[in-house]
DSSP file (Angstrom, degrees, kcal/mol; ACC not computed):
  #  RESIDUE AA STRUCTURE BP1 BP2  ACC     N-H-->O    O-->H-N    N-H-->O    O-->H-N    TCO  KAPPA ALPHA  PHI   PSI    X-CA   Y-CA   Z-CA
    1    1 A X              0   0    0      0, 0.0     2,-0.5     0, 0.0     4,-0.0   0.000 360.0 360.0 360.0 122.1  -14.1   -5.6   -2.2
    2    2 A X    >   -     0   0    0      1,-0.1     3,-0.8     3,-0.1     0, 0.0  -0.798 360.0-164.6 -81.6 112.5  -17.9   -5.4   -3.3
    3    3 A X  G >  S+     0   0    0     -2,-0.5     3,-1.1     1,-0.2    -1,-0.1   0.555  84.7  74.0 -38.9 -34.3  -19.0   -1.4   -3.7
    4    4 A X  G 3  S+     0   0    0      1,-0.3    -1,-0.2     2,-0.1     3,-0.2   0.248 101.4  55.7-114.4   8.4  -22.6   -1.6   -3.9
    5    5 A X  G <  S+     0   0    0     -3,-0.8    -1,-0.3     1,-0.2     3,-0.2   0.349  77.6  99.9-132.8  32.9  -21.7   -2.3    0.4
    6    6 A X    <   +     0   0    0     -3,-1.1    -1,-0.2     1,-0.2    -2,-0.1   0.051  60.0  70.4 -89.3  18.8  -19.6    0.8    1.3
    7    7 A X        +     0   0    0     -3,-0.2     2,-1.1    55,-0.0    -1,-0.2  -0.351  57.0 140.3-123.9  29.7  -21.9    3.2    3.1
    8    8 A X    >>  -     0   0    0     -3,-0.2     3,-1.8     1,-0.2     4,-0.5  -0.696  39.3-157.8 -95.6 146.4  -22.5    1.5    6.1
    9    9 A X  T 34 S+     0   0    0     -2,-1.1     3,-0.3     1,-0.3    -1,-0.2   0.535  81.1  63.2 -77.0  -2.8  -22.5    3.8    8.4
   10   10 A X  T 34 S+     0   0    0      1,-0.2    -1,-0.3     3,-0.0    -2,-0.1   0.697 107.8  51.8 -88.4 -17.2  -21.6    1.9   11.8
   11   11 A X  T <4 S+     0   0    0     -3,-1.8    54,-0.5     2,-0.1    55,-0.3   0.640  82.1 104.4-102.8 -20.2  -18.1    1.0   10.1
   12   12 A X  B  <  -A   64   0A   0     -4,-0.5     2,-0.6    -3,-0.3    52,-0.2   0.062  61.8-160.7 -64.6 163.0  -17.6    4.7    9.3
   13   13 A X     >  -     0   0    0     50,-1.2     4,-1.5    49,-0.3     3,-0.1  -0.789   2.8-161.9-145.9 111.5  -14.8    5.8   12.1
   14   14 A X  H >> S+     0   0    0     -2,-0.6     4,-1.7     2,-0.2     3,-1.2   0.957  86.8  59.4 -69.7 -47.9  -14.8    9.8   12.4
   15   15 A X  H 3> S+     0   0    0      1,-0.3     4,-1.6     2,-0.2    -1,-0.2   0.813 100.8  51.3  -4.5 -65.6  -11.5   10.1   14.1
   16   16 A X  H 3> S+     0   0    0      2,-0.2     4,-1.8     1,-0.2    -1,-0.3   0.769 112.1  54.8 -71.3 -25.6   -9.6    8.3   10.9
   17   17 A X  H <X S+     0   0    0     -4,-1.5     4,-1.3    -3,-1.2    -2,-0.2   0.856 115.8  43.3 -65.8 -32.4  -12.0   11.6    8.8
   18   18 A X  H  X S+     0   0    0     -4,-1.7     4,-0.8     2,-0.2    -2,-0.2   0.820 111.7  42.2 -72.8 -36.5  -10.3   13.8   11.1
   19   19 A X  H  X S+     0   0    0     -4,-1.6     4,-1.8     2,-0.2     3,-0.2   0.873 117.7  54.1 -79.1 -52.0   -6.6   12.8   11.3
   20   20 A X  H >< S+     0   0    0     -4,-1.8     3,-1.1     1,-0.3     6,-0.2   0.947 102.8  54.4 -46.5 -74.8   -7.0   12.4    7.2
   21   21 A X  H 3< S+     0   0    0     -4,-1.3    -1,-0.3    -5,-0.2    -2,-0.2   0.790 113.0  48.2 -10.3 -59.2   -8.3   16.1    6.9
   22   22 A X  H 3< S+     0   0    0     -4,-0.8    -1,-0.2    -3,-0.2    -2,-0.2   0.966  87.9  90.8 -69.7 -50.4   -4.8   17.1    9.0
   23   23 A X  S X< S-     0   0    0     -4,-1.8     3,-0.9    -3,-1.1     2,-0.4  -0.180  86.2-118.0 -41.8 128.6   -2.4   15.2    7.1
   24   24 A X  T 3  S+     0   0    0      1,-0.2    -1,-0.1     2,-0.1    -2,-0.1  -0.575  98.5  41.6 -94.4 137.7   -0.8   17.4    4.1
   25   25 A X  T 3  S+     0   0    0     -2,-0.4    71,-0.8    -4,-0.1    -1,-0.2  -0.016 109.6  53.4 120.6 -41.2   -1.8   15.6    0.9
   26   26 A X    <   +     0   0    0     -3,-0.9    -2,-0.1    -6,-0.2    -3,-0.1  -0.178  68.4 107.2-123.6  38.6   -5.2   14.7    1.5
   27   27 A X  S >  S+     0   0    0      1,-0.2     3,-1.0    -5,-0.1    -1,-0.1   0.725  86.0  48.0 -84.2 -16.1   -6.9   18.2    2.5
   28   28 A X  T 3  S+     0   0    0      1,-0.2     3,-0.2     2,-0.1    -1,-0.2   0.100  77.7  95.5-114.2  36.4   -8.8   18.3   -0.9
   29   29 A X  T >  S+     0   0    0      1,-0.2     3,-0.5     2,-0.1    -1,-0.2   0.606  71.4  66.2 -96.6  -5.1   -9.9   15.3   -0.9
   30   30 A X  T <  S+     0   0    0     -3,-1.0    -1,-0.2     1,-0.2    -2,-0.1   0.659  91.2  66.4 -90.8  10.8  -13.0   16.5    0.4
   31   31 A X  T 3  S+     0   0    0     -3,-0.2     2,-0.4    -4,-0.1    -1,-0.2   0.189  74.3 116.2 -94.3  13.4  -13.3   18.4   -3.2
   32   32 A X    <   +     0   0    0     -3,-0.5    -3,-0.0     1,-0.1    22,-0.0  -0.833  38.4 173.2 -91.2 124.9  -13.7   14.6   -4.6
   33   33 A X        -     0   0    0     -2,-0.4    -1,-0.1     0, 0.0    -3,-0.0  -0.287  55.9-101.5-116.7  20.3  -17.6   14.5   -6.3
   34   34 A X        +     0   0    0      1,-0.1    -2,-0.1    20,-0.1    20,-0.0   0.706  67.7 149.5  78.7  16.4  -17.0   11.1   -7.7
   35   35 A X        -     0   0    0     19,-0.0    -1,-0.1     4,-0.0    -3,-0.0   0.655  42.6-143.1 -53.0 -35.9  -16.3   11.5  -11.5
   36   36 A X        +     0   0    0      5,-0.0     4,-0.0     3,-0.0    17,-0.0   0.843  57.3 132.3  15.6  82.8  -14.6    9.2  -11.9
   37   37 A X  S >> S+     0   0    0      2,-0.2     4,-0.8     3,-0.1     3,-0.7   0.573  76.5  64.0-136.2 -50.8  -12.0   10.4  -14.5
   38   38 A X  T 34 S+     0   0    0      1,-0.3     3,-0.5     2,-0.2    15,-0.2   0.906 103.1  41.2 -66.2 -43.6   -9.4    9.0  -12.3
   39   39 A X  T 34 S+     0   0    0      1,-0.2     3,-0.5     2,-0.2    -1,-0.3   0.713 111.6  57.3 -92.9  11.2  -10.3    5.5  -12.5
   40   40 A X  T <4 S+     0   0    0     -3,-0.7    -1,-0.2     1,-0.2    -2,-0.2   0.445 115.2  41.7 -92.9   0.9  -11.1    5.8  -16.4
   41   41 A X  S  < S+     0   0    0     -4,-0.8     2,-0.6    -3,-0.5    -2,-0.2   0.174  85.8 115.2-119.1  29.6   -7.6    7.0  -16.8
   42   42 A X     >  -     0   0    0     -3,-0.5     4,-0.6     1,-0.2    -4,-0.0  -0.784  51.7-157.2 -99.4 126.9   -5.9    4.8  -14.6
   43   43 A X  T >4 S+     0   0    0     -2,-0.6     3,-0.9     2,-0.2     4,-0.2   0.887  92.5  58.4 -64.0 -26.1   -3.4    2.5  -16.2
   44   44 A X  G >> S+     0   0    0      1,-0.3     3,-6.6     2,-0.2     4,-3.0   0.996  98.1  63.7 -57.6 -53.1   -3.6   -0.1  -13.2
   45   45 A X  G 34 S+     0   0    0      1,-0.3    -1,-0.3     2,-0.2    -2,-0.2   0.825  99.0  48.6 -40.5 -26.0   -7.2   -0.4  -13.8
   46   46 A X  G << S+     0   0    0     -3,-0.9    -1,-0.3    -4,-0.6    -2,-0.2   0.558 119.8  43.7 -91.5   3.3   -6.6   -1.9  -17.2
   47   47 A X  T <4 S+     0   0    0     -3,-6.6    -2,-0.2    -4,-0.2    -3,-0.1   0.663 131.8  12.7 -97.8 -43.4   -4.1   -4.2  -15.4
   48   48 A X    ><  -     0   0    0     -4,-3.0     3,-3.7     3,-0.1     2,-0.7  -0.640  67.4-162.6-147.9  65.9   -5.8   -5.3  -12.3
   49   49 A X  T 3  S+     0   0    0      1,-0.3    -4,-0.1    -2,-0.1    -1,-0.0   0.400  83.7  75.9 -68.5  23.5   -9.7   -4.3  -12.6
   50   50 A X  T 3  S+     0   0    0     -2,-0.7     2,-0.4    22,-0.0    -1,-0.3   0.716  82.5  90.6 -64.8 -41.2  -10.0   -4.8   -8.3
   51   51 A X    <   +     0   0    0     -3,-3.7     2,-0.4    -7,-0.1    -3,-0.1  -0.467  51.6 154.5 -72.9 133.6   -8.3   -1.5   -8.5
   52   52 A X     >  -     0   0    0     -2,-0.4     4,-0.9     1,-0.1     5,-0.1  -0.850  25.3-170.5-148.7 104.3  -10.6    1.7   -8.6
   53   53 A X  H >> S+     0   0    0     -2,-0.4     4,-1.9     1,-0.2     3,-1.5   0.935  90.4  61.4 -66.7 -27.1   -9.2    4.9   -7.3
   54   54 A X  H >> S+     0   0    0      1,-0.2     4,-3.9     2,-0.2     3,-1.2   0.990 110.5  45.0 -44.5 -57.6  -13.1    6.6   -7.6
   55   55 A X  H 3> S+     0   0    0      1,-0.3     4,-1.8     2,-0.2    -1,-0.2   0.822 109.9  54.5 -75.0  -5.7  -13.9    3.8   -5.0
   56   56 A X  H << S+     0   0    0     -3,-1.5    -1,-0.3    -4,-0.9    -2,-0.2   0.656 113.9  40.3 -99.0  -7.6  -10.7    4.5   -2.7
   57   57 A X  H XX S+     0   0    0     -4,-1.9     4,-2.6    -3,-1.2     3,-0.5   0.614 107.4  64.6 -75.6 -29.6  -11.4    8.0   -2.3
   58   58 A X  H 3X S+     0   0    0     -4,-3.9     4,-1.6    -5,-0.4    -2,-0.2   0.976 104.2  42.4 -46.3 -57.5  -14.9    7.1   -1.9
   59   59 A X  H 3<>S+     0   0    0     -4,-1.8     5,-0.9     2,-0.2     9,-0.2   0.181 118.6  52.1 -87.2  30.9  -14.2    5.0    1.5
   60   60 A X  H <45S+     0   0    0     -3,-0.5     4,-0.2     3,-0.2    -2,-0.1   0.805 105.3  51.9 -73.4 -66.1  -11.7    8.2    2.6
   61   61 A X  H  <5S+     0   0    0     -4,-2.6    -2,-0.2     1,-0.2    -3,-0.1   0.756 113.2  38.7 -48.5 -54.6  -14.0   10.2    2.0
   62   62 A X  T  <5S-     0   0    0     -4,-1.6   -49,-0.3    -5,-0.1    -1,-0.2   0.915 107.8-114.3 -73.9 -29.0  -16.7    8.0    4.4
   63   63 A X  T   5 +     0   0    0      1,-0.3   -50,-1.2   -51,-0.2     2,-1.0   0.657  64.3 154.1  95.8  41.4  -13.8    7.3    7.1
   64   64 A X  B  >< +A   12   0A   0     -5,-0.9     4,-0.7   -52,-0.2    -1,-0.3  -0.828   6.2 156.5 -91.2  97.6  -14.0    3.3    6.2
   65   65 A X  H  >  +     0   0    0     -2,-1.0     4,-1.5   -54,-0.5     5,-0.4   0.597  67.8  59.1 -97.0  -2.0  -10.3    3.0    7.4
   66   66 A X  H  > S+     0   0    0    -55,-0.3     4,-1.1    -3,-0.3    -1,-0.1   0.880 108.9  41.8 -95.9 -24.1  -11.0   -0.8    8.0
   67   67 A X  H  > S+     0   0    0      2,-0.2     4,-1.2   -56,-0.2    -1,-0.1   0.953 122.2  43.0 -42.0 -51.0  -12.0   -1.4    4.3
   68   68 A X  H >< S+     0   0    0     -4,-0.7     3,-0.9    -9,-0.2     6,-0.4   0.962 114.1  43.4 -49.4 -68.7   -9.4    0.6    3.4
   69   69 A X  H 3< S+     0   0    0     -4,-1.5    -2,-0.2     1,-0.3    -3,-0.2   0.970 122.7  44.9 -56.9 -52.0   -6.5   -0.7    5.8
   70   70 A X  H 3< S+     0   0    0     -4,-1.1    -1,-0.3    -5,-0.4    -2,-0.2   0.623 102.0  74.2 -79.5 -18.9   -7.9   -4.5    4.9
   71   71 A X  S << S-     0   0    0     -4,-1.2    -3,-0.1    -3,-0.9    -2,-0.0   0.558  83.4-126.9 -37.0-160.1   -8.3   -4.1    1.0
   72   72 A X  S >  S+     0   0    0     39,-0.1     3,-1.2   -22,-0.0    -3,-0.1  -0.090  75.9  96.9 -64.8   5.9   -5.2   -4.0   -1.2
   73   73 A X  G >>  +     0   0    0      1,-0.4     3,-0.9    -5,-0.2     4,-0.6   0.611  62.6  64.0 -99.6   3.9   -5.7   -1.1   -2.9
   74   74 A X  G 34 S+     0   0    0     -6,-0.4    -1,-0.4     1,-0.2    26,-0.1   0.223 106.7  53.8 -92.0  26.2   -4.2    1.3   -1.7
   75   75 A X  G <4 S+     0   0    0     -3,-1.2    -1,-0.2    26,-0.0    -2,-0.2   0.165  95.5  74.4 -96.0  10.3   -1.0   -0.8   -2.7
   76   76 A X  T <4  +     0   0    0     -3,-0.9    -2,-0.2   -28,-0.0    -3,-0.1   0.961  70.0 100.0-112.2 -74.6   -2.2   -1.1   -6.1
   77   77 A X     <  -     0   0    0     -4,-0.6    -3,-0.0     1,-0.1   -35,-0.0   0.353  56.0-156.5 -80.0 127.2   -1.5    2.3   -7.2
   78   78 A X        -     0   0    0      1,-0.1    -1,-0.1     2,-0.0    -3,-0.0   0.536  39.2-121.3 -90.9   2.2    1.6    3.1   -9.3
   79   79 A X        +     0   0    0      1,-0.1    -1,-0.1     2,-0.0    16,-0.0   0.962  58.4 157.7  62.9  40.9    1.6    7.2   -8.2
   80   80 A X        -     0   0    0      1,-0.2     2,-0.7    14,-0.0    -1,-0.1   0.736  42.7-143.3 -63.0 -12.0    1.3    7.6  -11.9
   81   81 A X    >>  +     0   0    0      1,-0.1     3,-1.8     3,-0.0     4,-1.6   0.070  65.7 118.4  75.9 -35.6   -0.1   10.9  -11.7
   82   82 A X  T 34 S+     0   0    0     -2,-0.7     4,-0.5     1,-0.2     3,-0.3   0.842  80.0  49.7 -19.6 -67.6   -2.6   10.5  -14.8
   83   83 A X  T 3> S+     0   0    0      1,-0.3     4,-2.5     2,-0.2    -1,-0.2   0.706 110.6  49.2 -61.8 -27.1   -5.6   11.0  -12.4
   84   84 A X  T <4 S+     0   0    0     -3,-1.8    -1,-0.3     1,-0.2    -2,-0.2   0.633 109.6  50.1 -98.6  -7.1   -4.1   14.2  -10.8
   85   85 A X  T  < S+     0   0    0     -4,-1.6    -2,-0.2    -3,-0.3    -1,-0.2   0.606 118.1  39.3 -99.1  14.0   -3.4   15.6  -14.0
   86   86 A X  T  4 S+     0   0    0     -4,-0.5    -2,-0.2    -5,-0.2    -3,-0.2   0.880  82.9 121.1-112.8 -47.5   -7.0   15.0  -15.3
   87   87 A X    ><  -     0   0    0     -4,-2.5     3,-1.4     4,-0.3    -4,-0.0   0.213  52.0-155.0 -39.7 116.5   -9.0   15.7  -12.3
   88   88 A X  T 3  S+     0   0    0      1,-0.2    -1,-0.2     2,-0.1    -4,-0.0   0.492 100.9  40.6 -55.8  -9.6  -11.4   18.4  -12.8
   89   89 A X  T 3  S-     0   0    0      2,-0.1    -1,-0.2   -61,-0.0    -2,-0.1   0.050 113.9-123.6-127.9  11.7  -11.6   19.5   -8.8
   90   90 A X    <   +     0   0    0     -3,-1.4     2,-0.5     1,-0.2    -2,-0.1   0.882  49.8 169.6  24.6  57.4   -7.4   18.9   -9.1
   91   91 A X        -     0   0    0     -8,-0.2     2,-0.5   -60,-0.1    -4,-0.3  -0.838  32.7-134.6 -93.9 152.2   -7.6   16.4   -6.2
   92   92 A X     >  +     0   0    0     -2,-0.5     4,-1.2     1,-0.2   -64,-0.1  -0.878  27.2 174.4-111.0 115.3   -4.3   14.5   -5.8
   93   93 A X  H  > S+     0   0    0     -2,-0.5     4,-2.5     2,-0.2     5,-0.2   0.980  79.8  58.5 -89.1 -43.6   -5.2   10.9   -5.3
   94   94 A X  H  4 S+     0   0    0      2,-0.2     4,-0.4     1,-0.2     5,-0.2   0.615 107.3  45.9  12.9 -74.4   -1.6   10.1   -5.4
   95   95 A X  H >> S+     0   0    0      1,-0.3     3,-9.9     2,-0.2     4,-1.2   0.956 113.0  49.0 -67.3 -75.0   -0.9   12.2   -2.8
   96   96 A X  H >X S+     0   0    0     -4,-1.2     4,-2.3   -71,-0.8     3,-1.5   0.682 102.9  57.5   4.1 -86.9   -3.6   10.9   -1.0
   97   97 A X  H 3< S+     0   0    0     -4,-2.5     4,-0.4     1,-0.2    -1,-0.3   0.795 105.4  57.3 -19.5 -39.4   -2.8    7.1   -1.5
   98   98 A X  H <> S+     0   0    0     -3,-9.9     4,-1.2    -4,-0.4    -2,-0.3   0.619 106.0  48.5 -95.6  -7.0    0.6    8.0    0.2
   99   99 A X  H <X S+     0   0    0     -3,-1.5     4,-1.1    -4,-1.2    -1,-0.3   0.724 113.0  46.0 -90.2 -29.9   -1.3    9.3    3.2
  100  100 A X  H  X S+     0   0    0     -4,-2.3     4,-1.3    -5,-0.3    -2,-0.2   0.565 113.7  48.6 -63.8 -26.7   -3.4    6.2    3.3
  101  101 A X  H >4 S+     0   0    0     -4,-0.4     3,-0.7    -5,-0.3     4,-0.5   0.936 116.1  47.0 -96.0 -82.1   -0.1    3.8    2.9
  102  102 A X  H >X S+     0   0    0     -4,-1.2     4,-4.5     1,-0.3     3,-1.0   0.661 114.1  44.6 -40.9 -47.2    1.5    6.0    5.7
  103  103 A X  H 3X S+     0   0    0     -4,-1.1     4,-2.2     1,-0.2    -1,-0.3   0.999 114.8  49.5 -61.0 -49.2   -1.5    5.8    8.0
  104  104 A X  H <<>S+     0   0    0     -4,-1.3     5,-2.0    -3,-0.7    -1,-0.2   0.743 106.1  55.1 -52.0 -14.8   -1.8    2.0    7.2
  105  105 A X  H X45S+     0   0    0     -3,-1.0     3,-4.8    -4,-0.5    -1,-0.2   0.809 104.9  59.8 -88.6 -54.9    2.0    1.4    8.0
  106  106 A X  H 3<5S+     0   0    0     -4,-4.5     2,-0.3     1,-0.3    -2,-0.2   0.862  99.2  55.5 -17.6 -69.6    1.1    3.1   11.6
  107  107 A X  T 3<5S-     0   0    0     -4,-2.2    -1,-0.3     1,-0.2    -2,-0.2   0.033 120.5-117.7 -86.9  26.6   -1.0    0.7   12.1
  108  108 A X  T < 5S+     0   0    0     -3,-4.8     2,-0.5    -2,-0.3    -3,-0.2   0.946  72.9 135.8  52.1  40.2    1.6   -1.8   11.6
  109  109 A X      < +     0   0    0     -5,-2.0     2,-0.3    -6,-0.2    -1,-0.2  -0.990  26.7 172.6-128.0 146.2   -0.6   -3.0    8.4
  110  110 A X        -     0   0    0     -2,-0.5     2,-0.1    -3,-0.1   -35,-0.0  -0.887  38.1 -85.7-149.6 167.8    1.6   -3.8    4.9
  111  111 A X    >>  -     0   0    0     -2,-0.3     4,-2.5     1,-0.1     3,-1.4  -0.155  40.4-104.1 -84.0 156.6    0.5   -5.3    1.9
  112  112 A X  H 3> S+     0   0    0      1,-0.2     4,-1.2     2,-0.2    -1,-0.1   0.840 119.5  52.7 -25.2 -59.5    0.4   -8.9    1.3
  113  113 A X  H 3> S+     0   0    0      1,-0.3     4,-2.0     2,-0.2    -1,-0.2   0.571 109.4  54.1 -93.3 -11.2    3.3   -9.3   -0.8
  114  114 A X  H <> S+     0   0    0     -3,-1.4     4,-3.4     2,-0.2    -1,-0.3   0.958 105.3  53.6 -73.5 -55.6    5.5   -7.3    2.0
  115  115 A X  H  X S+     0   0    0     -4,-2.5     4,-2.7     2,-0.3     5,-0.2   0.907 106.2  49.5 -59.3 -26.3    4.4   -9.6    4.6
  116  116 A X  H >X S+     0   0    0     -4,-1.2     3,-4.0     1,-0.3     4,-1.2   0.897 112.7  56.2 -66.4 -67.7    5.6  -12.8    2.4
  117  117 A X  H 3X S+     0   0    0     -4,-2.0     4,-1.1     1,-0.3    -1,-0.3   0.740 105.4  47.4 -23.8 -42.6    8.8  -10.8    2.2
  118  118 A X  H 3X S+     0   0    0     -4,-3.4     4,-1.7     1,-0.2    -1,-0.3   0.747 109.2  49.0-102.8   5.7    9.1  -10.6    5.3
  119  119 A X  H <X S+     0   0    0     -3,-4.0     4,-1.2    -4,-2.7    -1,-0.2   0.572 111.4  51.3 -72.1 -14.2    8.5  -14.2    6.3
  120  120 A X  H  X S+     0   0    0     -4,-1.2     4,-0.6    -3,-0.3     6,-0.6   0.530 104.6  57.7 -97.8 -19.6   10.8  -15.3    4.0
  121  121 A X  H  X S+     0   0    0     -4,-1.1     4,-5.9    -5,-0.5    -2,-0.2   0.935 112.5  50.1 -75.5 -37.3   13.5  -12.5    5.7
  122  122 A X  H  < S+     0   0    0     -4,-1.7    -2,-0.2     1,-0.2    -3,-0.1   0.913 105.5  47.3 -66.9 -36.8   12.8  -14.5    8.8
  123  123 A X  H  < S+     0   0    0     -4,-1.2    -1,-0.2     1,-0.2    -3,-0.1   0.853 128.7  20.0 -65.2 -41.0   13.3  -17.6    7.9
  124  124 A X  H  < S-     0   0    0     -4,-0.6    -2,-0.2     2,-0.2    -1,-0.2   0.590  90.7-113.8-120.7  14.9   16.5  -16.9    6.2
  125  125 A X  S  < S+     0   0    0     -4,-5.9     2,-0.3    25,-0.1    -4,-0.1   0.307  94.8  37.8  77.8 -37.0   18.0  -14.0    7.1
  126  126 A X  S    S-     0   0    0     -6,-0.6    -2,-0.2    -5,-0.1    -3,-0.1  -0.953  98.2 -82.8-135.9-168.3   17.4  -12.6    3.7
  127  127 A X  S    S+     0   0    0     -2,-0.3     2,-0.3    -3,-0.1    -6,-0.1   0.489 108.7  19.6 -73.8   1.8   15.1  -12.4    0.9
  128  128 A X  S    S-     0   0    0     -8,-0.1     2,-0.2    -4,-0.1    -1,-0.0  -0.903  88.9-101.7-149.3 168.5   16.1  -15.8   -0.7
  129  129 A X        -     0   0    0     -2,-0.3     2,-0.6    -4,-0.1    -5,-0.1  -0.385  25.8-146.5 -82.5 164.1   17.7  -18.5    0.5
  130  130 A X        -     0   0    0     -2,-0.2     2,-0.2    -6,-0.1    -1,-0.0  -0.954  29.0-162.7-138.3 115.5   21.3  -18.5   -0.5
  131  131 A X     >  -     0   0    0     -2,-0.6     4,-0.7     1,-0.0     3,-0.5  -0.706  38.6 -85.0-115.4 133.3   22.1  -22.5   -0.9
  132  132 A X  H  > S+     0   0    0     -2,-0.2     4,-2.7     1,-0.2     5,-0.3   0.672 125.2  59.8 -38.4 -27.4   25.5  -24.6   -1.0
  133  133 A X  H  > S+     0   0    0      2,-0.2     4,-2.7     1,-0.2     5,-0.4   0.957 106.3  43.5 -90.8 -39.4   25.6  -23.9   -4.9
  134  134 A X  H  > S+     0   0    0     -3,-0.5     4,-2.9     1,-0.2    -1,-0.2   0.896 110.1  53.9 -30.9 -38.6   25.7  -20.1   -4.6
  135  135 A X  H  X S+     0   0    0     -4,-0.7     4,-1.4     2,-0.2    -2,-0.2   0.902 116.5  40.7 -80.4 -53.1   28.3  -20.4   -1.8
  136  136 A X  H  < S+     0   0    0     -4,-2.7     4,-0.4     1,-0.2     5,-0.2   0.807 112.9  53.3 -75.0 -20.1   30.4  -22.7   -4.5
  137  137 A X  H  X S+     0   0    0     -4,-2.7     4,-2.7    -5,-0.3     3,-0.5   0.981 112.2  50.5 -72.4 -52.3   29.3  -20.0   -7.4
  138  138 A X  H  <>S+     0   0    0     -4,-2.9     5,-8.0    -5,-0.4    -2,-0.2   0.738 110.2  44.6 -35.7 -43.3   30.9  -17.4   -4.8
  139  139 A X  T  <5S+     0   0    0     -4,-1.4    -1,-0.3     3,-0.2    -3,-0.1   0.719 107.4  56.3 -85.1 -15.4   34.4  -19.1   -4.1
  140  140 A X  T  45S+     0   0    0     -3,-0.5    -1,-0.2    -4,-0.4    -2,-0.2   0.921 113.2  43.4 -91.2 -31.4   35.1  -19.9   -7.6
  141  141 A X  T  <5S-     0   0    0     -4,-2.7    -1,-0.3    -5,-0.2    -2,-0.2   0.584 116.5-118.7 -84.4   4.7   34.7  -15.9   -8.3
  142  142 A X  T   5 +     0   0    0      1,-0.3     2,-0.3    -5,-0.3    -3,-0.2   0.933  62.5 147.0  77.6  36.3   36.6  -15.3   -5.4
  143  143 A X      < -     0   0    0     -5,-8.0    -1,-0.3     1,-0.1    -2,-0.1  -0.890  54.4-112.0-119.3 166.1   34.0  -13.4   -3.3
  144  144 A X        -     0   0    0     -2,-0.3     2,-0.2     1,-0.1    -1,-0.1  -0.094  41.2 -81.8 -89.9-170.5   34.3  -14.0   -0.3
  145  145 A X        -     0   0    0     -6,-0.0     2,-0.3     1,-0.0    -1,-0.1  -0.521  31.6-127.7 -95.1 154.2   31.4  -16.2    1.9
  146  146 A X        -     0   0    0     -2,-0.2     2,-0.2    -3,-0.1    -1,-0.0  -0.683  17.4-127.4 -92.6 149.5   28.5  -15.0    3.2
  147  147 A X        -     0   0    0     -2,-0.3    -1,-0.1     2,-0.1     0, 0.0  -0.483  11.0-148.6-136.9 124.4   27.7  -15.6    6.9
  148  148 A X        +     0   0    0     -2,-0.2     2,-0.1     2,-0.0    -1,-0.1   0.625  58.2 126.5 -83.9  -7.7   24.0  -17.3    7.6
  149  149 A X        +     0   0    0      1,-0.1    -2,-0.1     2,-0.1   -25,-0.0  -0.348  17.5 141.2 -60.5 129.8   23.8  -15.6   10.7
  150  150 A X    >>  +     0   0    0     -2,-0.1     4,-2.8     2,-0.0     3,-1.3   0.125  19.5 129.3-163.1  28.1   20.7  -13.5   11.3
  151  151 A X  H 3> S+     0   0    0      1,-0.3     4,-1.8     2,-0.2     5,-0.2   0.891  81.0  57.0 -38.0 -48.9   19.6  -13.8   14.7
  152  152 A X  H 3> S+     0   0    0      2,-0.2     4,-1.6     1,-0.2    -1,-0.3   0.681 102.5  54.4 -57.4 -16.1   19.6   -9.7   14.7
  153  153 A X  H <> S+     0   0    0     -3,-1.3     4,-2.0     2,-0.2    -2,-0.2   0.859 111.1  50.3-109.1 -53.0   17.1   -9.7   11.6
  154  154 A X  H  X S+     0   0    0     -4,-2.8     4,-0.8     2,-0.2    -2,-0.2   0.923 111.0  41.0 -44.0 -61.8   15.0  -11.9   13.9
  155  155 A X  H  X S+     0   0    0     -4,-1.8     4,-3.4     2,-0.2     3,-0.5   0.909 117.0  54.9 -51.9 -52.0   14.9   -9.9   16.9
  156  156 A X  H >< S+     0   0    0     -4,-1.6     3,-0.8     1,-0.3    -2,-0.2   0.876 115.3  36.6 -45.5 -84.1   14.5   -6.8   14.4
  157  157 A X  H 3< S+     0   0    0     -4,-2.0    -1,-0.3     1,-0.2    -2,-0.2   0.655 114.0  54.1 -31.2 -35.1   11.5   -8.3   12.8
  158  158 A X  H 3<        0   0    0     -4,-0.8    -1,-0.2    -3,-0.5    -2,-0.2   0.991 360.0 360.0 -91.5 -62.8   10.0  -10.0   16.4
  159  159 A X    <<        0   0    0     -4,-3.4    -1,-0.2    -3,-0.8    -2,-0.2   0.541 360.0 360.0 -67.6 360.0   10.3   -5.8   18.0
């Protein structure tokens, strides 16, 4: 996500500024000035430097939920807490984040690495495939076998 192109204002969507506001967790996020002190203490950021909480309260803040929702970062974020115990205007991005995840789960949007997960639950009925030498590792410990069926796990996933 490029920064220096997050204030246009036709993307902004006042609705998603209103519904945030109402949501408990992210009412003082309009107390956010932009220190950044959150992302200079954030450990992901020294991990994964795409992540910047400064710049995901920034587009909250404008109502860019399609930046947001289409990004990864608000999946990035380990709820470490660091940033809400340094913030000087003791906004909780944490909280925040988990109000962003929630809304984005509404909207039937999940992070990448969910979605592989869950192509890989459809295709087999569970999150790996479980293959004639497992099934032989299984009998020789005497547990008993496990059943490939997972029609229901399809239907689940399809609804």
């Amino acid at each position: 996500m490029e920064y220096n192109n997050i204030t246009d204002i036709d993307e902004a969507d006042p609705q998603f500024l209103r519904q945030l506001a109402l949501e408990p967790g992210s009412s003082d996020l309009s107390k956010c000035f932009q220190c950044g002190v959150c992302t200079a203490s954030c450990p992901v950021k020294e991990i994964d430097e795409k992540f910047s909480p400064r710049r995901v309260m920034k587009l909250a803040k404008l109502g860019l939920k399609n930046k947001l929702f289409k990004s990864e970062e608000i999946w990035l974020c380990s709820l470490c807490f660091i940033c809400q115990e340094r913030c000087p205007q003791n906004v909780r991005p944490p909280e925040v984040m988990t109000v962003l995840r929630n809304l984005a789960a509404a909207e039937r949007v999940a992070p990448p690495q969910l979605q592989k997960l869950l192509e890989v639950l459809a295709k087999f009925g569970r999150v790996y495939k479980i293959d004639d030498f497992i099934m032989d590792e299984r009998a020789e410990r005497g547990l008993p076998v496990v059943k490939v069926e997972f029609e229901f796990i399809k239907k689940i996933l399809e609804d």
